[in-house]
C-alpha positions as CSV (number, residue, x, y, z in Angstrom):
1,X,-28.6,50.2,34.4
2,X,-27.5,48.6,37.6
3,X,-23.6,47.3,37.6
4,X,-24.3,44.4,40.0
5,X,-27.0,43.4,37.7
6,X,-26.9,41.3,34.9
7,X,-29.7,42.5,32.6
8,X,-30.8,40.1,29.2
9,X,-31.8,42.4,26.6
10,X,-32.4,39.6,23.8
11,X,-33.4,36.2,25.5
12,X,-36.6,35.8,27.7
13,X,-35.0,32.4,28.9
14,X,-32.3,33.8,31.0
15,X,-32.4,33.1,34.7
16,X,-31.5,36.7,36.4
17,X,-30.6,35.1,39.6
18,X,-27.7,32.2,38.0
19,X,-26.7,33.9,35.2
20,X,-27.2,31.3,33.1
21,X,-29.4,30.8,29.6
22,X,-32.1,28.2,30.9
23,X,-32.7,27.7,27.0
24,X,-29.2,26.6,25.3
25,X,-27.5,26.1,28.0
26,X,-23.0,26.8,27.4
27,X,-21.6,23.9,26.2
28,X,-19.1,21.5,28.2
29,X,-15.7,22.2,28.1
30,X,-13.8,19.3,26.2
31,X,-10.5,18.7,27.1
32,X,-8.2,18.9,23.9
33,X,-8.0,17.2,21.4
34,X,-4.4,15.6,20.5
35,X,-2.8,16.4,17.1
36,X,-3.6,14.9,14.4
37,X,-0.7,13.4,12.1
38,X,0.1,16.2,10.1
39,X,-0.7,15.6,6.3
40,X,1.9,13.9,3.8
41,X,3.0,17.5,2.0
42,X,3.4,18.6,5.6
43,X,7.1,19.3,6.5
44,X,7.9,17.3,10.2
45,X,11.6,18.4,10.4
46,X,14.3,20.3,8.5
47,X,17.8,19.2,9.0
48,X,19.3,22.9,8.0
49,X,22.7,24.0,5.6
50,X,25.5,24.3,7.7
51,X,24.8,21.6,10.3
52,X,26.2,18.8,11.0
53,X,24.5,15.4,12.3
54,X,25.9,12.1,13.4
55,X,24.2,9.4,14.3
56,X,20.9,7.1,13.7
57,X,18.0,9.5,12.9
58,X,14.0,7.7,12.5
59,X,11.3,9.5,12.0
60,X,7.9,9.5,11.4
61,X,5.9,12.1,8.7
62,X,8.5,13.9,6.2
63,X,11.7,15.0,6.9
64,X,14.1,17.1,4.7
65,X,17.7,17.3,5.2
66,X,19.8,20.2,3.7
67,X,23.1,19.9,6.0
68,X,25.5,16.7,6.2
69,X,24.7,13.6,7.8
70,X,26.4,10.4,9.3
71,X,25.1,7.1,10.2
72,X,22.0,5.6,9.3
73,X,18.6,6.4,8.1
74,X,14.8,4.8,9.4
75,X,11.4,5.5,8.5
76,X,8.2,4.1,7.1
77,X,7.5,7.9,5.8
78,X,9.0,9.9,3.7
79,X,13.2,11.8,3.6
80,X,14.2,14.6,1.3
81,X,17.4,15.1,0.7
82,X,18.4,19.0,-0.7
83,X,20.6,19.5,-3.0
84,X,23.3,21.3,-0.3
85,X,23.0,18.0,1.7
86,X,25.9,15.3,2.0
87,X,24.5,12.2,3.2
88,X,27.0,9.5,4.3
89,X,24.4,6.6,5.2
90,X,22.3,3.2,5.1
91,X,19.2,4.3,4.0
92,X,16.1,2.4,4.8
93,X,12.8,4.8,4.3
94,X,9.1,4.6,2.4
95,X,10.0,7.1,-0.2
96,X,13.7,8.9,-0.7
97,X,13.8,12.0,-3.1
98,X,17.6,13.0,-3.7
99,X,18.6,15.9,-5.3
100,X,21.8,16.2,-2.8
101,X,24.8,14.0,-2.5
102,X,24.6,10.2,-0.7
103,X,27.4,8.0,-0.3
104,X,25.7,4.7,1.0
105,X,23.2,2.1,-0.1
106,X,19.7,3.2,-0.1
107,X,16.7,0.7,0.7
108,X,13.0,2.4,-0.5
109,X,10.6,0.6,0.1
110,X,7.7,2.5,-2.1
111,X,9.8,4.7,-4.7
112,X,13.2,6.8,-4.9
113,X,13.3,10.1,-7.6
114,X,16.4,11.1,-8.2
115,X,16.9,14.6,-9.0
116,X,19.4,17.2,-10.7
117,X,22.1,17.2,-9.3
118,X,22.1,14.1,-7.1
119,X,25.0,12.7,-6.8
120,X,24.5,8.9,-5.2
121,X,27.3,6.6,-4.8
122,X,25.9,3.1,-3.4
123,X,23.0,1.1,-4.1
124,X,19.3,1.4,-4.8
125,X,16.5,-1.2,-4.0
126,X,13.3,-0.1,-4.8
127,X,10.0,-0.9,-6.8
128,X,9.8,2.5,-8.4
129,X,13.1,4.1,-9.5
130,X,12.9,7.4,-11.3
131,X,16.2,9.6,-12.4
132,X,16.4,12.9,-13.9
133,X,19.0,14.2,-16.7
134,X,22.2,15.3,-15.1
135,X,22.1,12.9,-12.1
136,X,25.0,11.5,-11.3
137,X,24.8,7.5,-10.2
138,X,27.6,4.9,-9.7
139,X,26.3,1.8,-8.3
140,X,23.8,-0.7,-8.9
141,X,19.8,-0.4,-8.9
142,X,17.8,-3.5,-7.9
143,X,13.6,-2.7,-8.6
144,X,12.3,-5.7,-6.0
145,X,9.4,-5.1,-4.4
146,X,7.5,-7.1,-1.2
147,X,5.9,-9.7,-3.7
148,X,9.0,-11.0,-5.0
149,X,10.8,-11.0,-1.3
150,X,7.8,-12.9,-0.2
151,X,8.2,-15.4,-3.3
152,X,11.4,-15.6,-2.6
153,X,11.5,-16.4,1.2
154,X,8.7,-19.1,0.8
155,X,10.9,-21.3,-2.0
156,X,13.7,-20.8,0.6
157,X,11.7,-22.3,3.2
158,X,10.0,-24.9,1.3
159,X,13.6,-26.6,-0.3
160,X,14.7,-26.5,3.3
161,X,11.9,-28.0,5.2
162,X,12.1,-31.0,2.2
163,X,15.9,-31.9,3.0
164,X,15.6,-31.2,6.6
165,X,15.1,-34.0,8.9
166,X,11.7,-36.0,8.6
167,X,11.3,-37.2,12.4
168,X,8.8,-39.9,11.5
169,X,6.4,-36.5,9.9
170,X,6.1,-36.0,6.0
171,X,7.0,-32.9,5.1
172,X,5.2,-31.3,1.7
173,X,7.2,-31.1,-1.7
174,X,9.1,-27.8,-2.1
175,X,8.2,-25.8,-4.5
176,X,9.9,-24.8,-7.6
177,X,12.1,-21.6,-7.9
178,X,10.0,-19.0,-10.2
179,X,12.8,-18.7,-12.4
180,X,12.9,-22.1,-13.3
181,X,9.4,-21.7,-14.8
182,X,10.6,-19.3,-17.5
183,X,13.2,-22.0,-18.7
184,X,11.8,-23.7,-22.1
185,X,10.7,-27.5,-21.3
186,X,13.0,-30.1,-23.6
């Protein structure tokens, strides 16, 4: 064997002169490709013990925080919240799991779990409240979810457009408050 010479021991279809296999010929090279969002149960960024943040952190994918925090809170994903953490925050994310401590209001928009040993002192708004034994809560819970703000903001609008000025236009009736259909009828 020659060393200058490329000899094909299992393929009849290869041109000795290019060096390439007439047949099945390589495949293009494909730029990459970019990342794909990483899963839900994928961890996007850990906040470790013995740090210290201050500021307004938003984020996208899930994020766990195990150190302390200032400020303010934003995401449509997902924050967990160790129990080592100390969270002093608004909260405004898709799903918050607490098992640290929170002093602020927190806003979920899709659920909040509480776990042993949270410690929250503030507020919770969310559809979907859940709360172990031996959390520790002072504040008030509010289950709302889009529905009802939508409800809501459309009676607003209605009563106002009906006392607002008419400018020579009729304006539609308003429409009643929900709760005033669950009233009994004299």
């Amino acid at each position: 064997m020659k060393f200058g010479r490329r000899d094909n021991l299992f393929n009849d279809d290869f041109d000795d002169n290019t060096g390439v296999d007439t047949v099945n010929p390589p495949a293009p090279q494909l730029p990459p490709a970019r990342a794909a969002r990483p899963a839900s149960n994928e961890l996007n960024a850990f906040l470790g013990r013995g740090c210290i943040y201050e500021g307004k952190l938003t984020f996208e994918g899930r994020v766990r925080i195990d150190g302390k925090f200032t400020g303010e809170i934003f995401s449509n994903d997902t924050l967990e919240i160790g129990p080592d953490a100390e969270i002093e925050a608004e909260v405004d994310c898709a799903t918050v799991v607490i098992a640290g401590r929170v002093n602020g209001n927190i806003t979920a928009r899709g659920r909040c779990d509480l776990r042993a040993p949270a410690i929250v002192l503030g507020n919770i708004t969310s559809p979907i409240i859940t709360m172990d034994e031996g959390v520790r809560f002072d504040g008030e819970m509010r289950m709302t979810n889009a529905l009802d703000d939508v409800v809501r903001a459309s009676t607003l609008r209605a009563q106002a457009a009906d006392t607002g000025s008419d400018n020579g236009r009729k304006s539609a009736p308003a429409s009643r408050d929900p709760s005033e259909l669950l009233k009994p009828v004299p």
